[in-house]
Backbone as CSV, one residue per row, in Angstrom:
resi,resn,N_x,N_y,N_z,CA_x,CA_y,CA_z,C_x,C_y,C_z
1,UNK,23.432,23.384,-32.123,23.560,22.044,-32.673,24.258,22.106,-34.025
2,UNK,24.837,20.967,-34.278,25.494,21.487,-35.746,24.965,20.681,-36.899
3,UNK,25.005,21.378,-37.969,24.363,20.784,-38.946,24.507,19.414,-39.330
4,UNK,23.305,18.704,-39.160,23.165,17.093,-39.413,23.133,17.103,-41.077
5,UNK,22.986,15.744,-41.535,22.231,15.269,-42.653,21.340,14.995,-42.743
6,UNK,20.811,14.748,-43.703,18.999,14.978,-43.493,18.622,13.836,-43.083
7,UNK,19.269,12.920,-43.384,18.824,11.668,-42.706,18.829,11.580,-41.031
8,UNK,19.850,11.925,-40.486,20.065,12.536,-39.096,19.029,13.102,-38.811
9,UNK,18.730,14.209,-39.428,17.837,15.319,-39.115,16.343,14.571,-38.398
10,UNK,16.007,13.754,-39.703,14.642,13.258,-39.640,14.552,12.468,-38.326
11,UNK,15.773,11.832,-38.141,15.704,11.083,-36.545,15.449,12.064,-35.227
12,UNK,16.004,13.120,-35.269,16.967,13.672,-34.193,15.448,14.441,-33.996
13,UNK,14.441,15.225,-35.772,13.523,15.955,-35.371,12.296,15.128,-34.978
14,UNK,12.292,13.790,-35.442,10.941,12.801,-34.714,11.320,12.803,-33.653
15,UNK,12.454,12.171,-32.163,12.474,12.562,-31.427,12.086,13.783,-30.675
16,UNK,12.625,14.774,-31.180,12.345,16.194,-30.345,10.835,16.098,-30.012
17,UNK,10.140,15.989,-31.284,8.655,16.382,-31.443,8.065,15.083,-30.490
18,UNK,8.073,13.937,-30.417,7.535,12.844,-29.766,7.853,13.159,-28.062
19,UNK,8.723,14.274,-27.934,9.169,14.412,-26.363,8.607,15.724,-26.112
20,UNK,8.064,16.096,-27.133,7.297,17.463,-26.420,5.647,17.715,-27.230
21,UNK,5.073,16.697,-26.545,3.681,16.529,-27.366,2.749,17.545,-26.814
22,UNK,2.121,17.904,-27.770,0.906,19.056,-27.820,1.482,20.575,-27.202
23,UNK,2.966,20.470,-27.587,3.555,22.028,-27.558,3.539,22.192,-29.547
24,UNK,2.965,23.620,-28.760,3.692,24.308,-30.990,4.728,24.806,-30.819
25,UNK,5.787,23.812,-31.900,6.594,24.841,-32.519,7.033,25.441,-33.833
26,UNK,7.876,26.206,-33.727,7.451,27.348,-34.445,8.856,26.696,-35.631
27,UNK,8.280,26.882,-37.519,9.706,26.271,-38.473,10.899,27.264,-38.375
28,UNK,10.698,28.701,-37.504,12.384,29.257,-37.089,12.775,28.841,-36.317
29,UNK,12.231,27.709,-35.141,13.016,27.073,-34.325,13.593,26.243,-34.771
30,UNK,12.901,25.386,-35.492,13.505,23.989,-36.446,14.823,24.930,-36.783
31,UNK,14.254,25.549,-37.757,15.240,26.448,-38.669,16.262,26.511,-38.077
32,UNK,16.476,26.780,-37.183,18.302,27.567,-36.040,18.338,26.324,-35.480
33,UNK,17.441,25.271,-35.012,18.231,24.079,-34.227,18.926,23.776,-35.674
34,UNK,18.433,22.975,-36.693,19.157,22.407,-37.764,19.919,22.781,-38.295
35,UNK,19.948,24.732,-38.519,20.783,25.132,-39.314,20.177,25.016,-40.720
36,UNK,19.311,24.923,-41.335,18.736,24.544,-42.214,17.371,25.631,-42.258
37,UNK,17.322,25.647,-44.140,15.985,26.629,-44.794,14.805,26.126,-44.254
38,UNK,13.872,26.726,-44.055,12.873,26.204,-43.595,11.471,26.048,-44.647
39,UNK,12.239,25.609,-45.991,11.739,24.807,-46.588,12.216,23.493,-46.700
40,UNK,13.369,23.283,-46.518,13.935,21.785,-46.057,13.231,21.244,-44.628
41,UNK,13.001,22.562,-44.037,12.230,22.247,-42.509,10.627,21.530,-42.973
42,UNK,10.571,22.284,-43.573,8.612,21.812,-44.111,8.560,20.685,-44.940
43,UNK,9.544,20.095,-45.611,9.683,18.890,-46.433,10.219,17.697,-45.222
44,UNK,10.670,18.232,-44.467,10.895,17.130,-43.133,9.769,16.997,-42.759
45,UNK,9.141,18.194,-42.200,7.718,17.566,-41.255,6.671,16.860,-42.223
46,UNK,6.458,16.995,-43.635,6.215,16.372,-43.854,5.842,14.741,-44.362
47,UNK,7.281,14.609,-44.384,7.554,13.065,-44.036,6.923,12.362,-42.910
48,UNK,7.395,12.871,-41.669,7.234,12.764,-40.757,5.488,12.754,-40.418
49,UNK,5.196,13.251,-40.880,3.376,13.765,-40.423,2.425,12.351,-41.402
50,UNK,3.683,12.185,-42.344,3.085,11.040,-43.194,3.263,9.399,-42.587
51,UNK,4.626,9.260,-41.961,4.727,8.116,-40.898,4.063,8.031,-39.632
52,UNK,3.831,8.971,-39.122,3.085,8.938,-38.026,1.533,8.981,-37.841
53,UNK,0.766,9.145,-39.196,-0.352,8.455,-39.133,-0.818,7.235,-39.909
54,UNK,0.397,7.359,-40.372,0.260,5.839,-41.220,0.680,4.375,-40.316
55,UNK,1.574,4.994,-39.496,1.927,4.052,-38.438,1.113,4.058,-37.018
56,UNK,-0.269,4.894,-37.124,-1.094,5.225,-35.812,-0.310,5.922,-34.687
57,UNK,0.991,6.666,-35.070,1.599,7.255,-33.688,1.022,8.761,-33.187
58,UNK,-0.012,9.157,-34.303,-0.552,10.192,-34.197,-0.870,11.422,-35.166
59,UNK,-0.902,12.608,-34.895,-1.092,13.560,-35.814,-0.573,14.780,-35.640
60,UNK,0.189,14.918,-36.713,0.816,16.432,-36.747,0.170,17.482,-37.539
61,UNK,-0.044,18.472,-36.118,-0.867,19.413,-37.026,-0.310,20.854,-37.347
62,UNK,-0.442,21.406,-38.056,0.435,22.585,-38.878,-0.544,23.972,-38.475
63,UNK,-0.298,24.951,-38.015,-0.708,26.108,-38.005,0.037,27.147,-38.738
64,UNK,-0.703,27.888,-39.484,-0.122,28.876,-40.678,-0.258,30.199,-39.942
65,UNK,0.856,30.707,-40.562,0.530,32.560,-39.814,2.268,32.707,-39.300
66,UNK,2.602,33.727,-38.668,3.498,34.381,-38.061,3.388,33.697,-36.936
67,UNK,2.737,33.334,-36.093,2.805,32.487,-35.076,2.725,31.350,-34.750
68,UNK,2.544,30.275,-36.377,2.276,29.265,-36.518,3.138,28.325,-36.133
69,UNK,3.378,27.014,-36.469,4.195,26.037,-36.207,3.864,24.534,-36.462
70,UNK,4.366,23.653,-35.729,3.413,22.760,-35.555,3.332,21.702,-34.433
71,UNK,2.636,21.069,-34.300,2.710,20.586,-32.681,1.908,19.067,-33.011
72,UNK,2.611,17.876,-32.359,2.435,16.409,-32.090,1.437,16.654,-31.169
73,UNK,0.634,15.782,-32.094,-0.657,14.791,-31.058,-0.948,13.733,-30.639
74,UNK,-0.232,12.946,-29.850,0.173,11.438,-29.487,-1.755,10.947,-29.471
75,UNK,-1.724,9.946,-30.397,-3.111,9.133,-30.818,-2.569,7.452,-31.086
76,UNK,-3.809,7.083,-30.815,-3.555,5.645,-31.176,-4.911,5.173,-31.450
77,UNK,-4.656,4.216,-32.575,-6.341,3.973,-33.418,-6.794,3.208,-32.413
78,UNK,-8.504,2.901,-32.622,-9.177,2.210,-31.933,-8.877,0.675,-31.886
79,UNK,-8.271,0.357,-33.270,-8.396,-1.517,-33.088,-7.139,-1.194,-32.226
80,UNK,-6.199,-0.610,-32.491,-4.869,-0.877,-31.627,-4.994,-1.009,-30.400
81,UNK,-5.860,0.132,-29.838,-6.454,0.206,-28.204,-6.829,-0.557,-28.058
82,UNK,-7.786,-1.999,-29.013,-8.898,-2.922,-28.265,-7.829,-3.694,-28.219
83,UNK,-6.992,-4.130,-29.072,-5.635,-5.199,-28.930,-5.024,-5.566,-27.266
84,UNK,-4.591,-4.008,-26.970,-4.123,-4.159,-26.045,-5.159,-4.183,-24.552
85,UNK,-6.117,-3.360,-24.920,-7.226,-3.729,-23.260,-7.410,-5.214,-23.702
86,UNK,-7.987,-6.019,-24.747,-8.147,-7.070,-25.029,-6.918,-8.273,-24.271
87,UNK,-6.004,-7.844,-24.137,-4.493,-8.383,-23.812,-4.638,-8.451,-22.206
88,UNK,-5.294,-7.126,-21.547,-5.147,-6.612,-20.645,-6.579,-7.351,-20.002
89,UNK,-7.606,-7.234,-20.545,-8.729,-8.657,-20.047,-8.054,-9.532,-19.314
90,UNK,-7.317,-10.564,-20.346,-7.456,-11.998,-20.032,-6.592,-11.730,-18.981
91,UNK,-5.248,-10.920,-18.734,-4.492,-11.141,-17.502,-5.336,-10.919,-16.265
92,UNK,-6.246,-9.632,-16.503,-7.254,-9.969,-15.189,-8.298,-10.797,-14.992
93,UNK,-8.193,-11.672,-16.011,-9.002,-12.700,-15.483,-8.140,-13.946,-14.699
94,UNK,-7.042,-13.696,-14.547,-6.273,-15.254,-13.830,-6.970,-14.927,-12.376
95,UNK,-6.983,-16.111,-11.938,-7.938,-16.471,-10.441,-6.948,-15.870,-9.100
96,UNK,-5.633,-15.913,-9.982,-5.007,-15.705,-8.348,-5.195,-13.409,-8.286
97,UNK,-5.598,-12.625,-9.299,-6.127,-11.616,-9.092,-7.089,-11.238,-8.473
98,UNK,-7.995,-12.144,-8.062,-9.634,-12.144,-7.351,-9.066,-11.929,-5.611
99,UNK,-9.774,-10.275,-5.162,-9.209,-10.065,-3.742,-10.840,-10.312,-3.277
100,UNK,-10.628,-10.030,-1.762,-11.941,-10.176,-1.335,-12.734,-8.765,-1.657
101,UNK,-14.169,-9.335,-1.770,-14.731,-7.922,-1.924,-15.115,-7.871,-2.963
102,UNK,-14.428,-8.601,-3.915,-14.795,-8.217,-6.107,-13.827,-7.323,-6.368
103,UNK,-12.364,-6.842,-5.636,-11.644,-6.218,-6.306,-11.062,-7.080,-7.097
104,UNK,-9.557,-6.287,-7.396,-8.954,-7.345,-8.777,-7.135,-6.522,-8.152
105,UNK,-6.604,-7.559,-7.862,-4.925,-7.302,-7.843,-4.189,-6.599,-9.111
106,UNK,-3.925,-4.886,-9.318,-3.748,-5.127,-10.343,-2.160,-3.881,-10.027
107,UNK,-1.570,-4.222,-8.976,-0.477,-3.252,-8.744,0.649,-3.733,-9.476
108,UNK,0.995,-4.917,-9.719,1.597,-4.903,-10.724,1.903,-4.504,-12.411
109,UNK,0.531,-4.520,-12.608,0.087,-4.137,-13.887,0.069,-2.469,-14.371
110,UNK,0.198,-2.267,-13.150,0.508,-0.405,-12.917,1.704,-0.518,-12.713
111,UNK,2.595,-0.944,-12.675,4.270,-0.957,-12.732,5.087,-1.160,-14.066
112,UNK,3.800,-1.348,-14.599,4.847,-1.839,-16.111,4.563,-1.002,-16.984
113,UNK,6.135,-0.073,-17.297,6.515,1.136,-18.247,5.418,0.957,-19.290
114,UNK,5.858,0.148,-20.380,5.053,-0.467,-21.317,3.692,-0.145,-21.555
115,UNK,2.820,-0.806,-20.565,1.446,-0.748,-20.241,1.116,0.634,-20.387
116,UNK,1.823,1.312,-19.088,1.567,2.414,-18.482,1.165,3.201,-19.939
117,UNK,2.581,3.678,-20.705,2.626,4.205,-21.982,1.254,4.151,-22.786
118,UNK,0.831,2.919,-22.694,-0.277,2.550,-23.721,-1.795,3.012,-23.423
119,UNK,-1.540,2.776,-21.870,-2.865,3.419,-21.565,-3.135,4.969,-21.733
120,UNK,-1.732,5.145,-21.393,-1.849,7.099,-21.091,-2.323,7.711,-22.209
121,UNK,-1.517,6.901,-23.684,-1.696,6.769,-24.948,-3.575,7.341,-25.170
122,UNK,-4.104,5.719,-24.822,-5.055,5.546,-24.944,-5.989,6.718,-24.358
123,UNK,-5.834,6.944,-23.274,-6.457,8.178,-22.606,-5.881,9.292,-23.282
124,UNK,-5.386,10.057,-23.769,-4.862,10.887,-24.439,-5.368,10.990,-25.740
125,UNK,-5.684,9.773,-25.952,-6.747,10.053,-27.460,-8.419,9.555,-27.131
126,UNK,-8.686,9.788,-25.810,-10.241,9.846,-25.531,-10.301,11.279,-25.016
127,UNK,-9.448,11.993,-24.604,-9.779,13.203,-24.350,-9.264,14.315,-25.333
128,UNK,-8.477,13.654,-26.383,-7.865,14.759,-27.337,-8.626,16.306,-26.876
129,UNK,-9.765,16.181,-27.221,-10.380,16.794,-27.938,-11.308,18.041,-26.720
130,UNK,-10.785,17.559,-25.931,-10.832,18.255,-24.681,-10.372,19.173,-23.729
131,UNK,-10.629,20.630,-23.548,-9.778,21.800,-22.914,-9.242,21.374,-21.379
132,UNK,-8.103,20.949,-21.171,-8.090,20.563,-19.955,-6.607,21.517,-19.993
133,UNK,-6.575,21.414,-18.443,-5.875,22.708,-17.848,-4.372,21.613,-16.690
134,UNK,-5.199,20.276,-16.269,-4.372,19.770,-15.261,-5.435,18.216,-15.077
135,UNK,-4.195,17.071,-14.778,-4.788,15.866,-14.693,-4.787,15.575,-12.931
136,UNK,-6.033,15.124,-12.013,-6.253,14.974,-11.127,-6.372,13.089,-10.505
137,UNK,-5.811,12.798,-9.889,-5.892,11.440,-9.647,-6.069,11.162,-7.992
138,UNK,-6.689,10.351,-7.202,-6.003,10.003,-5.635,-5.469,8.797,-5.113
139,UNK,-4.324,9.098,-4.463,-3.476,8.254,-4.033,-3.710,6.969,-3.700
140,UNK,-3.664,5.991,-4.058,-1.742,5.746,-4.782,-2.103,5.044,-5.637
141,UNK,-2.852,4.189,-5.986,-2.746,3.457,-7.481,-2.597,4.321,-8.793
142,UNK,-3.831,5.066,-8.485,-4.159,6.109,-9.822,-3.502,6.929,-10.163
143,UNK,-2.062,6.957,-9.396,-0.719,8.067,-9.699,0.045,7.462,-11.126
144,UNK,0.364,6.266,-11.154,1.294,5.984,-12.324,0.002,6.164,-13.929
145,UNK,-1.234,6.273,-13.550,-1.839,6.142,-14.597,-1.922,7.461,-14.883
146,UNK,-2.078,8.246,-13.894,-2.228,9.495,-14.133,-0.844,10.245,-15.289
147,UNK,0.102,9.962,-14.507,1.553,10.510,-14.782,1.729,10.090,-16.357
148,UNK,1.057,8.934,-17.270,1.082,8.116,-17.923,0.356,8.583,-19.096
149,UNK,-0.838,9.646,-18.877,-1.603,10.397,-19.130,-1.272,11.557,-19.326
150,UNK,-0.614,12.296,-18.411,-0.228,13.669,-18.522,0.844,13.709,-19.433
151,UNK,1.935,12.641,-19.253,2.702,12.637,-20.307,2.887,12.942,-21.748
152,UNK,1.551,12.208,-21.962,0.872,12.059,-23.482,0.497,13.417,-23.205
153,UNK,-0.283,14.211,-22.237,-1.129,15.813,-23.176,-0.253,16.968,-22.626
154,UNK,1.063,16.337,-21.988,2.238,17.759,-21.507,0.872,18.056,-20.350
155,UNK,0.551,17.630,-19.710,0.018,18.598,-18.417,0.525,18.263,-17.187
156,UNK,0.152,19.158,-16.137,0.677,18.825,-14.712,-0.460,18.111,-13.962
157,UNK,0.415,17.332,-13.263,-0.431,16.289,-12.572,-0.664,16.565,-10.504
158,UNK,-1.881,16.637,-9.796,-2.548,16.842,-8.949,-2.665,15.519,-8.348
159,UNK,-2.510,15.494,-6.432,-2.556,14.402,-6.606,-3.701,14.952,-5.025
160,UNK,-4.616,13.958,-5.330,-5.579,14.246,-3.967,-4.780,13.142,-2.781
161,UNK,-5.095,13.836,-1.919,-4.504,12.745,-0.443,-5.349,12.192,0.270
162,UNK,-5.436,11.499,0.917,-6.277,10.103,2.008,-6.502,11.487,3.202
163,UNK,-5.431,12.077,3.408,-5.221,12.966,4.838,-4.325,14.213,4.508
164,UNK,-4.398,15.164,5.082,-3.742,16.118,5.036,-2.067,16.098,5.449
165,UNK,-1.509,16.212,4.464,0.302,16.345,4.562,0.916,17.896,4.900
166,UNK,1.197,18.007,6.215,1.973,18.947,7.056,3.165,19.777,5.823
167,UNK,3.724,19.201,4.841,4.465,19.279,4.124,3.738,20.184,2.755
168,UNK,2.311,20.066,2.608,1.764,21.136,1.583,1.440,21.922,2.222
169,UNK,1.075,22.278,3.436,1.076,23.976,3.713,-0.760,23.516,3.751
170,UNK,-1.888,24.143,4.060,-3.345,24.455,4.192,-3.656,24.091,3.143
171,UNK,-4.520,23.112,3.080,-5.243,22.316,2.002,-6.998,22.422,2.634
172,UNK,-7.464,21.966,1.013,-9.218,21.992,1.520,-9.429,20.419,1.457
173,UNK,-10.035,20.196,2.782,-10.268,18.665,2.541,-12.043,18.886,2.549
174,UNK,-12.459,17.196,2.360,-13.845,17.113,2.579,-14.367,15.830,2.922
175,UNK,-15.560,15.940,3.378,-15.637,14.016,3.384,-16.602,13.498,2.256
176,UNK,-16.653,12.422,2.266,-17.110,12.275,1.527,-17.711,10.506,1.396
177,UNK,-19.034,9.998,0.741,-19.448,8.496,1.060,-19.072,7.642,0.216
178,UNK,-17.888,6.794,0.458,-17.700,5.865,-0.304,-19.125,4.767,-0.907
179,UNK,-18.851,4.917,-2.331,-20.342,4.346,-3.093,-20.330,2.924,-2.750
180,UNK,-18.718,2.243,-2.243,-19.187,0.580,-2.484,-19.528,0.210,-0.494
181,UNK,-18.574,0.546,-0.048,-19.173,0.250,1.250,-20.077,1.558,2.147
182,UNK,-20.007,2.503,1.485,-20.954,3.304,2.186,-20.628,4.156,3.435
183,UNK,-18.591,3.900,3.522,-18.428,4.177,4.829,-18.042,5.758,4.277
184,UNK,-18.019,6.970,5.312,-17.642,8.371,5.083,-16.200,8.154,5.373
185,UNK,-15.435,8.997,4.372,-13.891,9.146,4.257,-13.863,10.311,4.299
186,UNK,-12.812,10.677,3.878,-11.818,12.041,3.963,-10.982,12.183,2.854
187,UNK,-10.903,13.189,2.179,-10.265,13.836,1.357,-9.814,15.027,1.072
188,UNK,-8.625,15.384,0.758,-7.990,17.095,0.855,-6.796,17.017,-0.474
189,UNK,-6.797,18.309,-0.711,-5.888,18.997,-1.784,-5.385,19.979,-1.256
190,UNK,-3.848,20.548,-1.182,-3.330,21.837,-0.838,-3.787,22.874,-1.553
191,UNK,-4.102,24.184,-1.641,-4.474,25.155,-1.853,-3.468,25.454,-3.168
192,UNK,-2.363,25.452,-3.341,-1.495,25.578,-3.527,-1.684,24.594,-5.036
193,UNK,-1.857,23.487,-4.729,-1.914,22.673,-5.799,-2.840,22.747,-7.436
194,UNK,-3.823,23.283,-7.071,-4.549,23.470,-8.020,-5.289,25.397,-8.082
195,UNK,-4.848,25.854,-9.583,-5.741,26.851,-9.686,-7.353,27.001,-9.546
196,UNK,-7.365,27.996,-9.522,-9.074,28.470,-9.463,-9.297,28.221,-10.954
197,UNK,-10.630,27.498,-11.220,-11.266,27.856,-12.534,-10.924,26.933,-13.214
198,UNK,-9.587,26.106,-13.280,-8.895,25.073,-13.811,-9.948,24.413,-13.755
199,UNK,-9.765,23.797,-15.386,-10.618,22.378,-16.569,-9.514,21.075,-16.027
200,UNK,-9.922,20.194,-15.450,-9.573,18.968,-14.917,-9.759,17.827,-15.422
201,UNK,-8.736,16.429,-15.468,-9.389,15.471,-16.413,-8.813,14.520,-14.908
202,UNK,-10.108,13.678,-14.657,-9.803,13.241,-13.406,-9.109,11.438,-14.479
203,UNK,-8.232,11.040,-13.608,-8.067,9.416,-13.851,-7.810,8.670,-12.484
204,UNK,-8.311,7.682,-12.209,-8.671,6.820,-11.653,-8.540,4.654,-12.053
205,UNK,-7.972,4.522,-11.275,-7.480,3.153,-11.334,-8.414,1.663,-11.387
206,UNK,-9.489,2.077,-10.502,-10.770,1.117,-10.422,-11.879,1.753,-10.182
207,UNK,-12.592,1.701,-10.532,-14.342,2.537,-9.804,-15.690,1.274,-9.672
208,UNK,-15.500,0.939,-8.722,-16.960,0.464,-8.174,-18.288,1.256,-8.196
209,UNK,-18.636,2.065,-7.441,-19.561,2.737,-7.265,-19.335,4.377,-7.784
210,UNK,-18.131,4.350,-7.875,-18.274,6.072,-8.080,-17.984,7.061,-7.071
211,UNK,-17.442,6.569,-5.472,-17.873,7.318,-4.888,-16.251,8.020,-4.589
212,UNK,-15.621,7.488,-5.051,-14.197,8.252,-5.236,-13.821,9.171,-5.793
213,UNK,-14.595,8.906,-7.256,-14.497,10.062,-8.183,-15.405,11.154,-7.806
214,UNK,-16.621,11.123,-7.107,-17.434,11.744,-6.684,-17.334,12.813,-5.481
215,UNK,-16.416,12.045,-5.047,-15.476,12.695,-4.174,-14.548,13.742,-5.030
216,UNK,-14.235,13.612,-5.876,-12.951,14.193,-6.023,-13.856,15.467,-6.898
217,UNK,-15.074,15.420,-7.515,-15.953,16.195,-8.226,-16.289,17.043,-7.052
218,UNK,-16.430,16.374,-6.350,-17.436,17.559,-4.812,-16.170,18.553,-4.451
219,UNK,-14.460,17.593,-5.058,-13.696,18.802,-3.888,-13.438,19.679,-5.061
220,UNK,-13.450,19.369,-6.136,-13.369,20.265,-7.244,-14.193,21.793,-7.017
221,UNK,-15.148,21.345,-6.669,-15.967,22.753,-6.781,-15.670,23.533,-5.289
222,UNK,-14.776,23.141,-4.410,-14.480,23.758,-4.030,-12.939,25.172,-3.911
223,UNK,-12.793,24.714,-5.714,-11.563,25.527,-6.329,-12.625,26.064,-7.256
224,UNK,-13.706,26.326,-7.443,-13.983,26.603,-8.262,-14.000,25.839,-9.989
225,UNK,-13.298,25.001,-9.892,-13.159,24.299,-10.743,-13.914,23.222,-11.881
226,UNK,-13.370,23.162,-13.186,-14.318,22.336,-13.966,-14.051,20.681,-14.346
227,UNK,-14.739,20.024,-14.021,-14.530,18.510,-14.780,-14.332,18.694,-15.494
228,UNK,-13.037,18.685,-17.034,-13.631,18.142,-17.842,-13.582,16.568,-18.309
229,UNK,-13.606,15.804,-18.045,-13.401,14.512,-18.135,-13.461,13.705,-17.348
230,UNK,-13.417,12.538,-16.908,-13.351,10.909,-16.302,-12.680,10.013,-16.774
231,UNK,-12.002,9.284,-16.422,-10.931,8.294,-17.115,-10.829,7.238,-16.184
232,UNK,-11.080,6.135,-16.300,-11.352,4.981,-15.122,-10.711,3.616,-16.058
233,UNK,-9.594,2.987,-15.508,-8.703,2.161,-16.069,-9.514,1.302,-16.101
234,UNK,-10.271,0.282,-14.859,-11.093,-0.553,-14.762,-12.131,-0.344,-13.983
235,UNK,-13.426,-0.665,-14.552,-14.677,-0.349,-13.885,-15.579,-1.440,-13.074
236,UNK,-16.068,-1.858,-11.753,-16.641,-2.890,-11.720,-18.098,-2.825,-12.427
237,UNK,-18.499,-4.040,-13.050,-20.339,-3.816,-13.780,-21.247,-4.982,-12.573
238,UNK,-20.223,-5.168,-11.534,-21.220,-5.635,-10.413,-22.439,-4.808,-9.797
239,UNK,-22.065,-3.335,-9.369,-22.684,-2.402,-9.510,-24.199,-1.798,-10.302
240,UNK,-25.057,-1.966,-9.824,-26.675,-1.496,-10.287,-26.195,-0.216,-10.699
241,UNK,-27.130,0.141,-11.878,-26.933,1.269,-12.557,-27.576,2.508,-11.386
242,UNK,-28.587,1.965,-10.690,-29.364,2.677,-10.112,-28.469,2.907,-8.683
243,UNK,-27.495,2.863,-8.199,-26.084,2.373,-7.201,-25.297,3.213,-7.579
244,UNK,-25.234,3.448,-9.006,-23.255,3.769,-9.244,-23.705,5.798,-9.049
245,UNK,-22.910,6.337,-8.951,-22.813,7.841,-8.540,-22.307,8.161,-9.907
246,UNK,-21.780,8.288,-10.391,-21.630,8.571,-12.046,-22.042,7.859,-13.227
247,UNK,-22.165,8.814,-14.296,-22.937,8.419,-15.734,-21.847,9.010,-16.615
248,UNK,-21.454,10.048,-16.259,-20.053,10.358,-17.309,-18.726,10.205,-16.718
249,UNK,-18.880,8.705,-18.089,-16.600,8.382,-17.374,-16.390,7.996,-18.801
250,UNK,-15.202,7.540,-18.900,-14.410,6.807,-19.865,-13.987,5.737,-19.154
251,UNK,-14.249,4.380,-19.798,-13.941,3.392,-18.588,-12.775,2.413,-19.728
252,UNK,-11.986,1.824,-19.606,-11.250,0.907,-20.529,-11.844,-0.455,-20.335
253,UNK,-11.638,-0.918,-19.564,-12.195,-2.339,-19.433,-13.000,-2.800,-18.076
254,UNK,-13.678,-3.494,-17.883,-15.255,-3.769,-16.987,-15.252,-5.189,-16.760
255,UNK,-15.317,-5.068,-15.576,-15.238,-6.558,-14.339,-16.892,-6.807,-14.631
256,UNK,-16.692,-7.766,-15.181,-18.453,-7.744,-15.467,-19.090,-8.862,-14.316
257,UNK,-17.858,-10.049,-14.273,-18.541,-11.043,-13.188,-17.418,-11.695,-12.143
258,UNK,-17.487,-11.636,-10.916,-16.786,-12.339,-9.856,-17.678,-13.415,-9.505
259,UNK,-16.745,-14.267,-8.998,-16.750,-15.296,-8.459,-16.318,-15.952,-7.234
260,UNK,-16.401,-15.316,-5.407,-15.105,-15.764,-5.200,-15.156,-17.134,-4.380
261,UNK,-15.882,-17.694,-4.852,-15.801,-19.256,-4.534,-14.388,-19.631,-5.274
262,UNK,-15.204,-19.844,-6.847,-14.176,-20.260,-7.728,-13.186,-19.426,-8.021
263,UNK,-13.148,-18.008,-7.864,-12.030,-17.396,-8.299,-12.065,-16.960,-9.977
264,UNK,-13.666,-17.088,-10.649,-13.818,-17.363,-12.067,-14.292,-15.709,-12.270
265,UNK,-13.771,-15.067,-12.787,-14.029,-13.667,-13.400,-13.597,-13.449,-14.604
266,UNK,-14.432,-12.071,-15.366,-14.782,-12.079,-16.753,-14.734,-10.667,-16.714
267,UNK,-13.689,-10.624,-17.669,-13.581,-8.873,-18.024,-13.588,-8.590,-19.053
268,UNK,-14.249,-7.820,-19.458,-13.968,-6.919,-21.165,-13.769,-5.642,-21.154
269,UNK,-13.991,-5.471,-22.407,-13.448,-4.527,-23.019,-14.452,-2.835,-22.124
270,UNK,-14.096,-1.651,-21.903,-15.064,-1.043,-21.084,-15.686,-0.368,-22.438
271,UNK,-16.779,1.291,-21.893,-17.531,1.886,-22.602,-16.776,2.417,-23.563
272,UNK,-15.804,2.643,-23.857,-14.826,3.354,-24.804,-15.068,3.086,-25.864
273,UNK,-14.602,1.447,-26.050,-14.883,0.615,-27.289,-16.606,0.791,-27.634
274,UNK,-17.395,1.085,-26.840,-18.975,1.137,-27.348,-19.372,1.848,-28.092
275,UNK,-18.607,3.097,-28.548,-18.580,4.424,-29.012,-18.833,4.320,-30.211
């Protein structure tokens, strides 16, 4: 690359770093991309480390040593998060979202870049703080949230299937009891797809009862594998506590009441904000 101006610089190096979050790098890389001392390198990041938590885009953290560097932590404050689930309420409350059953229409709302970003965001700073190895989701809603997610922590994304695909080669499936109607399903992962031992952060699009994610916990242990996390975009609170199959999730926002006479439902904010 050839030597910018520093003004350049500061653009060209917030980019880099915002496109490769929760990698370290190292100020001789800076150093040879810019062409530049890498004390001009350390007076950049610090600018930079100063806009980005002043502006809630996150935190740059510095490791000292011969192997040090430093590496972006895509965060976003709590009022910012309630802003937008808050935003994200009232659209699921319009009447023409009410399906049968107490679900909620929300495939559109998983299509939009925007959103997507914000949530992944959002999930990305409920699990900061968490050793995870690979993000797990099952098909098909909970894919764009997932992808949305992984983005934000650089991990690879797992996708469980309804049925076994001829196209992954020997997978472990299992069955398993759906928590809201109670009926036994089926579920499988290729062999291939996930390591042994791998720390997992499951995300999930709606959870009624739990029995999806519960599912996806039961096939876990058949890699040997660890939860670490739950991430549930929207949760129903129709559901008896004494009913639901899980106690540890991260939920964003909670269908607290249907209606489907009237079509009148009430959503807030989920357990996140309770914290």
């Amino acid at each position: 690359m050839k030597k910018l101006k520093r003004s350049a610089r500061l653009v060209e190096m917030t980019q880099y770093l915002l496109n490769r979050p929760h990698t370290l790098i190292s100020l001789t890389a800076f150093a040879d991309r810019y062409q530049s001392a890498k004390s001009s390198i350390s007076e950049d990041l610090a600018i930079i480390k100063e806009v980005f938590e002043e502006e809630g885009i996150g935190q740059l953290q510095t490791l000292a040593g011969a192997a040090g560097g430093v590496k972006f932590i895509p965060k976003m404050p709590a009022e910012t998060a309630l802003e937008i689930i808050e935003r994200v309420c009232r659209e699921l409350e319009q009447p023409e979202r009410v399906l049968p059953g107490g679900y909620l229409y929300m495939t559109d709302m998983l299509g939009m870049p925007h959103l997507l970003g914000d949530v992944g965001r959002i999930f990305a700073t409920a699990f900061a703080d968490r050793q995870i190895d690979v993000i797990m989701t099952v098909e098909t809603k909970g894919i764009p949230l997932a992808y949305a997610t992984a983005a934000c922590l650089n991990l690879p994304v797992v996708i469980v299937r309804r049925d076994n695909k001829v196209t992954e080669g020997s997978a472990v499936s299992i069955n398993y009891v759906s928590g809201s109607n109670k009926r036994i399903q089926t579920m499988s992962l290729a062999r291939r797809a996930l390591k042994e031992q791998s720390r997992v952060l499951i995300i999930d699009d709606f959870m009624k009862a739990g029995g999806t994610v519960q599912g996806m916990i039961d096939l876990l242990s058949e890699f040997n594998a660890t939860v670490a996390g739950v991430g549930v975009f929207v949760e129903s609170g129709e559901v008896g506590t004494e009913d639901r199959l899980l106690e540890d999730y991260v939920s964003l926002a909670k269908l607290t009441a249907v209606d489907l006479k009237t079509k009148q439902t009430t959503v807030v904010p989920g357990n996140y904000f309770q914290s």
